[in-house]
NUSE-582028 format. One line per field, with one value per residue (C-alpha): x, y, z. Coordinates in steps of 0.5 Angstrom, whole numbers, plus 500, padded with zeros to 3 digits. Each point is the difference from the previous one (the first is absolute). Example, Ala and Ser with C-alpha at 12.3 -4.5 7.8 and 13.67 -1.06 7.14 Angstrom:
2
xx: c(525_502)
yy: c(491_507)
zz: c(516_498)
//
This chain:
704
xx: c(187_505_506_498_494_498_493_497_493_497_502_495_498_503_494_496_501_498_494_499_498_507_503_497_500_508_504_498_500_507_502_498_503_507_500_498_506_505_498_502_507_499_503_494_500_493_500_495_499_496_498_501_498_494_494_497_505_500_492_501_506_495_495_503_504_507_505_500_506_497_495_503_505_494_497_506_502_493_500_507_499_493_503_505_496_495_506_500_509_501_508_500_494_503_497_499_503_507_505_502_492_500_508_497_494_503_506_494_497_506_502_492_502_507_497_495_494_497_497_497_499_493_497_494_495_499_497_503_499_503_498_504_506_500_497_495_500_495_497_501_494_492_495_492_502_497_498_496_499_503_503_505_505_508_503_503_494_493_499_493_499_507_501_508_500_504_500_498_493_498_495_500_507_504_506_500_506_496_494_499_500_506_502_503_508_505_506_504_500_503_497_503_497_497_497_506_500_492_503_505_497_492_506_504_493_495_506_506_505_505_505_497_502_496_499_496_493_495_495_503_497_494_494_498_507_500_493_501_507_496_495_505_504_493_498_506_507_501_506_500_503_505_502_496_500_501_503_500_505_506_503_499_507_502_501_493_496_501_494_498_500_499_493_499_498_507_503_497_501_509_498_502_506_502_498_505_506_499_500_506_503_499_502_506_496_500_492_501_499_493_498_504_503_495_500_497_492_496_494_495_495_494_493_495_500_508_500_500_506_504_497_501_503_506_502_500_505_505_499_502_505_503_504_495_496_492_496_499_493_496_495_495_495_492_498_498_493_499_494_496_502_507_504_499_503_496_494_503_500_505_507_507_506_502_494_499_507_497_493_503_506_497_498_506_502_496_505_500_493_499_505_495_493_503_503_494_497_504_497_505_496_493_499_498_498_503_495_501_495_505_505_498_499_507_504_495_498_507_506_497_497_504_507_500_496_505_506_498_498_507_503_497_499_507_502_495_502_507_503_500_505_498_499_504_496_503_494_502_498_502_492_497_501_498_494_502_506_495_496_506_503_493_500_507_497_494_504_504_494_498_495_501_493_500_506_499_493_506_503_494_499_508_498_492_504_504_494_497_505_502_492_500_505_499_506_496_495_506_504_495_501_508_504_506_495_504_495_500_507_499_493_504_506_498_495_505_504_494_500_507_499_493_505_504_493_497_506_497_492_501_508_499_497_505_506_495_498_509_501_495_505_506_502_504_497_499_506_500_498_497_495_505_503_494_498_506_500_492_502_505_496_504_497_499_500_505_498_502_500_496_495_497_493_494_497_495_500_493_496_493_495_494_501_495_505_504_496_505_503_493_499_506_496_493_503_502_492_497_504_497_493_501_503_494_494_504_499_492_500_502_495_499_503_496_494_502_496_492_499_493_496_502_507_499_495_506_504_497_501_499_501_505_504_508_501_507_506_508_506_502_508_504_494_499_493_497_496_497_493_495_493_494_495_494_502_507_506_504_507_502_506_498_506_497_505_503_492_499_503_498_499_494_497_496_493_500_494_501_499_503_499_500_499_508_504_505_507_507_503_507_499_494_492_495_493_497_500_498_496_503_499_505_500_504_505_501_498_496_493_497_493_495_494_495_502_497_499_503_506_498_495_500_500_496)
yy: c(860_497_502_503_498_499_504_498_502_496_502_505_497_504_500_507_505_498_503_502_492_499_505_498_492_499_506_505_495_498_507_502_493_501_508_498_496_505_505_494_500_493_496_501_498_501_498_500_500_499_492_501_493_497_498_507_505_496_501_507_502_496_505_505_498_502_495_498_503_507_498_497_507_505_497_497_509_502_496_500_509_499_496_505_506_497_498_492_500_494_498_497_500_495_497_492_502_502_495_500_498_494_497_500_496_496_497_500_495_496_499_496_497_497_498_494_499_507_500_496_498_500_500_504_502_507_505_501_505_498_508_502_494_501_496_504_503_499_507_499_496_502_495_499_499_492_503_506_501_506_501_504_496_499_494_501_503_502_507_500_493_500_493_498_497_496_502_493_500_506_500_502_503_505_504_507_500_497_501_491_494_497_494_496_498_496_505_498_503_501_499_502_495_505_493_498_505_500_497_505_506_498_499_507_503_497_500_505_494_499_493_500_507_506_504_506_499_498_505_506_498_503_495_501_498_493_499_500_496_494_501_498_495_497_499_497_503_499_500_508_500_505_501_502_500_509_504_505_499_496_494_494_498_493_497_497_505_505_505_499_505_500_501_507_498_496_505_507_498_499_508_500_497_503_507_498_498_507_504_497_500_508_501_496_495_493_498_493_503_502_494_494_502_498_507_503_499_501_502_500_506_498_500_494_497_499_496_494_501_503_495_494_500_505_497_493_503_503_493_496_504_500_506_505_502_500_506_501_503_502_505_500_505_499_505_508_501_507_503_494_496_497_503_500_504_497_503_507_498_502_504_498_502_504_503_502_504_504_501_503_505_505_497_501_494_496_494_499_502_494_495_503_498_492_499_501_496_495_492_497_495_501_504_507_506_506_506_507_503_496_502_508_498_497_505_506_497_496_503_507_501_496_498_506_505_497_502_507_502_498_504_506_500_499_506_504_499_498_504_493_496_494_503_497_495_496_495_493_497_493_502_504_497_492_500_503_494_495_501_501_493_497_503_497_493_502_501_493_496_504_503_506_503_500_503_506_501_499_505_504_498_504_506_500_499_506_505_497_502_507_502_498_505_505_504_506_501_499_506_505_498_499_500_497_495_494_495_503_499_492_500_502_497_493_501_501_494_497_503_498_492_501_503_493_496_503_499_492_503_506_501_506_504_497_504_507_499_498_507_505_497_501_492_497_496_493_494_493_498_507_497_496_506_503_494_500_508_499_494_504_506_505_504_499_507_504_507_505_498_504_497_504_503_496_498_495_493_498_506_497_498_501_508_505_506_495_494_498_495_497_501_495_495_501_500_493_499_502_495_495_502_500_494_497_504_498_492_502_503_495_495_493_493_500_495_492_496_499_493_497_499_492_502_504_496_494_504_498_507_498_504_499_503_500_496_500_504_499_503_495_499_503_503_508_500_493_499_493_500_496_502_497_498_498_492_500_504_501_503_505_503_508_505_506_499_508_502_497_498_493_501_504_496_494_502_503_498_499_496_495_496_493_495_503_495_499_503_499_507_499_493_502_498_505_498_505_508_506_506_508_506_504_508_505_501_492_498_495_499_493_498_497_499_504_500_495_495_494_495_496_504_499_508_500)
zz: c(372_495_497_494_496_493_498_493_497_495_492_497_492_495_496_503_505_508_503_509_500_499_504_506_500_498_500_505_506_498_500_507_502_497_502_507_500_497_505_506_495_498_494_496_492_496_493_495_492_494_499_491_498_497_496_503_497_493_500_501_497_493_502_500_494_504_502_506_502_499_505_506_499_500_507_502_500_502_507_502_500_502_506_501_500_506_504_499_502_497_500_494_494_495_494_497_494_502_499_507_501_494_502_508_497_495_507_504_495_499_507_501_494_500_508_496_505_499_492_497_492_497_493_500_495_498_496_494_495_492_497_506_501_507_506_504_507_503_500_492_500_501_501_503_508_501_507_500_492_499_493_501_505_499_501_507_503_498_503_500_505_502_499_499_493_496_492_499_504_496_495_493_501_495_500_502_494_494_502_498_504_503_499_505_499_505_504_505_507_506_507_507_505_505_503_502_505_503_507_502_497_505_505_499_500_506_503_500_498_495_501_506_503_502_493_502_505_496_504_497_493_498_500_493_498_504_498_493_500_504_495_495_504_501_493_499_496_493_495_496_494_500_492_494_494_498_496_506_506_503_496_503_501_497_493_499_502_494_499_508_505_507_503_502_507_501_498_503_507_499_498_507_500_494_503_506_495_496_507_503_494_499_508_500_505_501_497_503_507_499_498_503_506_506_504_494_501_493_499_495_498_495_499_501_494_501_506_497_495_507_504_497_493_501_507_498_494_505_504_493_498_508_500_501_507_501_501_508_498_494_503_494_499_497_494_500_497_498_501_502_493_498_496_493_495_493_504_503_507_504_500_498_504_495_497_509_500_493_501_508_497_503_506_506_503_496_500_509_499_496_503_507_497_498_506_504_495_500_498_504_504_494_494_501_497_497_500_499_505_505_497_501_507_501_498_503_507_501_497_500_506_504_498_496_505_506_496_498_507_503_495_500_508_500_495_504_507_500_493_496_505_505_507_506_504_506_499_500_494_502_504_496_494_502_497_494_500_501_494_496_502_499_492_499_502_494_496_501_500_493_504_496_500_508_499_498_504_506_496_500_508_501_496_504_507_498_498_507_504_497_500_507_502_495_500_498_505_505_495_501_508_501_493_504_503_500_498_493_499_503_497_492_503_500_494_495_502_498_494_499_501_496_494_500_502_494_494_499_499_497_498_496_507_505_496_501_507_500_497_504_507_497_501_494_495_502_499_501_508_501_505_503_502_503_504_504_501_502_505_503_501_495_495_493_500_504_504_495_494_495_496_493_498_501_492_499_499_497_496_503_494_503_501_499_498_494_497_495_503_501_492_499_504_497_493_501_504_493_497_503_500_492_501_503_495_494_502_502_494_496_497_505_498_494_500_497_495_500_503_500_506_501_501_506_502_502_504_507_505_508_506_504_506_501_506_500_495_500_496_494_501_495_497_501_497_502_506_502_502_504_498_504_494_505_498_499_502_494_498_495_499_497_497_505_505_499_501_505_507_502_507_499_494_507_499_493_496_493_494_497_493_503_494_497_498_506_497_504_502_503_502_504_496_500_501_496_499_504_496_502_496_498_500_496_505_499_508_500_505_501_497_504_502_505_507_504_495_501_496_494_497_492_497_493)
//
């Protein structure tokens, strides 16, 4: 252990509110990171804030017919109380608008660029609109995708393919500010030249290795992290331009760069040293500690589609700049689905985090209940699913009849039998608890491997090891026999120090539980190295609870949701399941995608359809929707590049028959051509099934 550390999470947008994908990739696992090491009475600073720049919230401002200002106040308030209110215990939560965050910024910039060597000039052509007299972000523009055809597709990216685009590549482009077609004017920009540091960044990641030093062990970064930095290494890093011409942001700080601001992603990820800044300036500490002395360790919590930014982009600026230390881990998470689908807020599906804390009110507990159901479904290695039928099951099977239940019967046996004091026991703690010691050293190495998921099921192990052990003396059978037997006041004297190591255990998945099940022991609440303390009173076999103290009335923790005598907490959830279905008959019920012109017979009769099968599938890099696919013609093998990579996963696609346009003219997608086009059908749900021939036939059959 390091130290002191330094915990960022990756700034929310300022453009709308935050739903349970959110929570679960970047902020709840850093949460019970930083609270796990509080409790060992480490040197922790957690820093966060709102990422307030850019193209994104002047469109949405203009939509809304709002200054951008309003926009990035309204979200920056509603996410930073909806934080608080779930227990996210950030240090500090700044934001990019503060002027701390733009001088930090503007110093940062100036201290690369007074170095020489790290940007480069260019005169570039870019989109102009003469109604408007300004230069065009690049989601200030719309146009047909040269890719897929779609013609709704923005200048950076085509959402429906999703080809990464430049504005100039698309086709028939317009302004989303005048409606009209822009036209192409110079502007001159600033590139940082990330291609400089290809070779030690590879090095820093395969290896561990900075200046020839040990940095961190590779092999505590998760696989998807590495395998997305080599992806990128081995395409080949390229010069990013770091200023753009806005009316929304940071001012580029040089004489010649007059109505240029800095690119928001260039910007963003300095929120975390200027967050920093902030916090130490407020607590009268020294912020350069957390971010240039070596005993300090950062680590970076973000979600899948940052890894690039934190992994590559963000290091090699801190290395540029030279003062700064490196991330010794960036443990990202993949996405949360919901219910099966992504999360869409246009379509109704899925719940906000503010929306979850209003429609719940009523619900008790609603906050660890919550935080319980994500972190045991929480994508740490691969997407996952948020459902409510598991999340009823979580809460019911789990912290109500387990944790829950456990804690109850100590304490209301403990009333029952020993007037609401811990009985006297001359057990040996040190033996009777080994066990129990055990599991809890194997959850502090989870949860600093940020295996958090296994970590509350070990968790979940401690509370389920104190059930076993409290059902296989049952106190009360032996009561009816003996009320002084020694056993039962051995058997409640050890399960109530389980109690009490599970109320500090507990605090980092479910904070607002711990301090309950603190309060019905009589312990104080909770301070900084709490379990540090624990520990070395367990090793030395003393009690966390000492004989005699008096403890208070049993109350319950988790009102369970499935319960035949009260079904509210069940109407809560059932509420938010109708939604959903309503969500689901509204698409059935609308019309299909209209049909398209009338074509004559001879049109249809130039497309050349065949049988095929897939013989071979892989992901394209750098490409969430692509997959490259080998597909068996019966003559020829061909490859084809499809934009179903989120419907299907390529390890399972060998085999599958399909059909296949094969006299397609053959079309580049990122880099790679593709020979042709496969048939799917496409339901109301959006999930796609392969078209295709009778089983049994074989390949290369024309379909007419």
């Amino acid at each position: 252990m390091s130290k002191r550390y330094l915990i960022t999470s990756a700034l929310p947008y300022a453009n709308g509110a935050l739903h349970l994908g959110h929570l679960a990739g970047a902020y709840l696992p850093a949460d019970i990171y930083v609270r796990y090491l509080r409790l060992l009475g480490k040197d922790v600073v957690w820093v966060c804030g709102s990422d307030e720049h850019g193209a994104a919230i002047t469109i949405r401002a203009k939509k809304e017919g709002v200054t951008p200002q309003e926009i990035i106040d309204k979200y920056h308030e509603l996410n930073k109380s909806t934080f608080e209110k779930l227990g996210i215990s950030f240090d500090y939560y700044h934001r990019t608008s503060a002027p701390l965050h733009h001088e930090t910024s503007q110093e940062f910039f100036l201290k690369l660029y007074d170095k020489g060597g790290e940007f480069e000039e260019r005169e570039v052509e870019q989109y102009y609109d003469a109604d408007y007299d300004q230069f065009l972000a690049d989601r200030y523009i719309v146009g047909t995708c040269p890719k897929c055809g779609h013609a709704e597709a923005y200048g950076d990216q085509c959402e429906n393919c999703g080809s990464d685009l430049s504005p100039i590549e698309l086709i028939n482009p317009r302004s989303t500010l005048s409606g009209k077609s822009p036209v192409l004017r110079k502007t001159k920009h600033w590139y940082f030249k990330l291609e400089k540091h290809e070779s030690w960044l590879r090095q820093w990641i395969e290896q561990g290795q900075l200046d020839g030093a040990l940095h961190h062990d590779p092999k505590t970064w998760k696989r998807h992290v590495v395998g997305q930095c080599l992806s990128w290494l081995d395409g080949g890093l390229q010069p990013r331009a770091i200023t753009r011409d806005l009316p929304w942001g940071i001012p580029v700080p040089l004489p010649e760069a007059k109505g240029k601001v800095l690119y928001v992603w260039f910007d963003a990820p300095i929120g975390y040293i200027s967050s920093t800044r902030q916090w130490a300036k407020e607590q009268g500490k020294d912020w350069e500690l957390y971010w240039k002395d070596k005993d300090t360790t950062l680590i970076h919590f973000i979600g899948k589609d940052n890894i690039v930014f934190h992994c590559i982009v963000f290091p090699a600026m801190l290395k540029a700049h030279g003062d700064f230390n490196l991330p010794v881990n960036v443990p990202a998470n993949q996405f949360l689905n919901f219910e099966g689908q992504k999360f869409s807020k246009s379509r109704g599906w899925g719940i906000e985090q503010h929306e979850y804390l209003e429609e719940f009110r009523d619900f008790p507990n609603k906050e660890d209940a919550l935080r319980y159901a994500l972190i045991r479904n929480m994508p740490e290695n691969k997407d996952a699913d948020f459902k409510w039928d598991e999340f009823i099951d979580f809460h019911d099977k789990e912290l109500a009849d387990n944790l829950g239940n456990f804690v109850n019967r100590v304490i209301v046996l403990s009333n029952n039998y020993f007037s609401g004091a811990v009985p006297q026991s001359g057990v040996s703690l040190k033996e009777a608890l080994s066990e129990v010691r055990a599991l809890a050293q194997r959850l502090t190495e989870e949860i600093e491997s940020f295996s958090f998921r296994q970590a509350v099921l070990t968790l979940m192990e401690i509370s389920s090891w104190g059930n076993t052990h409290l059902q296989d003396v049952s106190p009360w059978k032996l009561y009816k026999e003996d009320p002084d037997s020694q056993a039962i006041k051995d058997c409640l004297f050890i399960s109530l120090q389980i109690v009490a190591l599970l109320s500090l255990l507990s605090e980092p998945f479910i904070p607002f539980t711990a301090p309950r099940i603190r309060r019905l022991l009589g312990l104080p609440a909770i301070q900084r190295g709490s379990l540090k303390d624990a520990f070395s009173q367990l090793a030395s076999g003393d009690a966390l609870l000492p004989a005699g103290q008096a403890i208070g009335k049993a109350e319950l923790l988790f009102a369970k949701i499935v319960d035949r005598k009260d079904d509210s907490r069940l109407q809560i959830v059932n509420r938010q399941r109708d939604k959903l279905q309503q969500v689901l008959a509204a698409e059935q019920a609308s019309q299909r995608p209209p049909a398209k012109p009338e074509i004559q017979y001879d049109d249809f009769s130039k497309l050349d359809l065949r049988t095929g099968t897939i013989v071979a599938a892989e992901k394209v890099p750098k490409a969430d929707k692509l997959l490259k696919l080998a597909v068996d013609l019966g003559t020829e093998q061909r490859t084809i590049v499809s934009g179903i990579a989120q419907h299907f996963d390529p390890e399972q696609l060998p085999g599958q028959p399909v059909v296949v346009v094969a006299n397609l003219a053959p079309r580049k997608l990122r880099g790679i051509e593709s020979q042709g086009m496969i048939l799917t059908a496409e339901n109301e749900q959006g999930q796609l099934e392969f078209v295709h021939a009778p089983k049994g036939w074989g390949n290369g059959f024309e379909i007419k």
